[in-house]
C-alpha positions in Angstrom: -144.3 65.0 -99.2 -142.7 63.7 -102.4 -139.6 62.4 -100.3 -142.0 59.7 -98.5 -143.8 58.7 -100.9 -140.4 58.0 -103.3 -139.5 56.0 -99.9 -142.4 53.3 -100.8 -145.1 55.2 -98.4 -148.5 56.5 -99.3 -148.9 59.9 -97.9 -152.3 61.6 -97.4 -153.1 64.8 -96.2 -156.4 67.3 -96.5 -155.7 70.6 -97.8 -157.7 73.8 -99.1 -157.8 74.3 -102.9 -159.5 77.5 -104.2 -161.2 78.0 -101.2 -162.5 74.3 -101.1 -161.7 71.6 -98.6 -160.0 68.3 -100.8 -158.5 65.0 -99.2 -155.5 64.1 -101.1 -154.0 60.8 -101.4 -149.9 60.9 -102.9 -149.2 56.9 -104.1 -145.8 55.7 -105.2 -146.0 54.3 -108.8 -143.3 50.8 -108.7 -141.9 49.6 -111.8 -142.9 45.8 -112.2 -140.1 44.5 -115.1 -141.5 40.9 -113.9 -145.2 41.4 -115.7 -143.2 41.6 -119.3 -140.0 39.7 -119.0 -139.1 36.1 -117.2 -136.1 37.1 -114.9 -134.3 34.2 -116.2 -134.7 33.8 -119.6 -135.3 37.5 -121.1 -138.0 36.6 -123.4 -141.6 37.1 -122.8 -143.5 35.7 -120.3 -146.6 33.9 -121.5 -147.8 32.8 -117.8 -149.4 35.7 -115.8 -147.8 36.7 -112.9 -144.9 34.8 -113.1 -141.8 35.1 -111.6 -142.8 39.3 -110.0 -141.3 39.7 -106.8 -142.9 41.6 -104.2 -144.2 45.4 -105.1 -142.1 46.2 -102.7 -139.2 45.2 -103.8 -139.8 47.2 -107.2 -138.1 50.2 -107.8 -140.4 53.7 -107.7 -140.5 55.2 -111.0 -142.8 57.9 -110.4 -145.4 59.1 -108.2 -149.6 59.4 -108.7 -151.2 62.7 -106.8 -154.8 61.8 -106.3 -157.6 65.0 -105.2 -161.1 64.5 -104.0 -163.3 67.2 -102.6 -164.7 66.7 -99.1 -167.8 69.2 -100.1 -169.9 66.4 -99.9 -168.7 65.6 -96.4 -168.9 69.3 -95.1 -172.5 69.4 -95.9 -173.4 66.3 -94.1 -171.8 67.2 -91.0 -173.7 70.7 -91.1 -176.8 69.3 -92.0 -176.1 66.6 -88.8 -174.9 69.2 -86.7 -178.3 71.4 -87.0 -180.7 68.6 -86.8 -178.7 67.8 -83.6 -179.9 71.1 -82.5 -182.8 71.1 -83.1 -183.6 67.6 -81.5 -181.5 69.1 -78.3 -183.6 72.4 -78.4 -186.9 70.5 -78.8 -186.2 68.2 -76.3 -185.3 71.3 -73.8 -188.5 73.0 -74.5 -190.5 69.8 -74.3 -189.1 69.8 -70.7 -189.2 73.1 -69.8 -193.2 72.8 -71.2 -193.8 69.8 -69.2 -195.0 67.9 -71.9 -194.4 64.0 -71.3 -194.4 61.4 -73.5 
């Protein structure tokens, strides 16, 4: 997991945690010497943003592991997944009744 993500890629994955569904998100954390210092000149850099090269180009300096719970997601799909039953079983007996609308 670690291994991509110090290779520059964002790896995400959904996992159980203490018996609870979570999504989580592992971001590589780039060094960015540009923000403080002018490459050229070694003093500091009054202008924003000038002279940083790509965040890509940065070297990874550590790693961010980020957790959110997908409780909220497992109850919406049950509650979807019953009231799509019940609409398909009210439907059937509406048929099977004969009632028409």
């Amino acid at each position: 997991m670690f291994k991509t993500t110090l290779a520059g890629q964002t790896t995400k994955y959904t996992t159980t945690i203490s018996g609870e569904r979570v999504r989580v998100e592992v971001l590589p954390i780039h060094a960015s010497a540009g923000a403080a210092y002018s490459s050229t000149s070694g003093k500091a850099n009054n202008k924003p943003n000038a002279d940083i090269t790509a965040v890509g180009n940065d070297p990874i300096v550590g790693v961010i592991v980020v957790a959110k719970s997908l409780d909220d997601v497992d109850d919406t799909i049950s509650l979807l997944r019953t009231l799509l039953l019940l609409a398909g079983l009210t439907t059937l007996l509406g048929v099977l009744l004969g009632f028409h609308y």
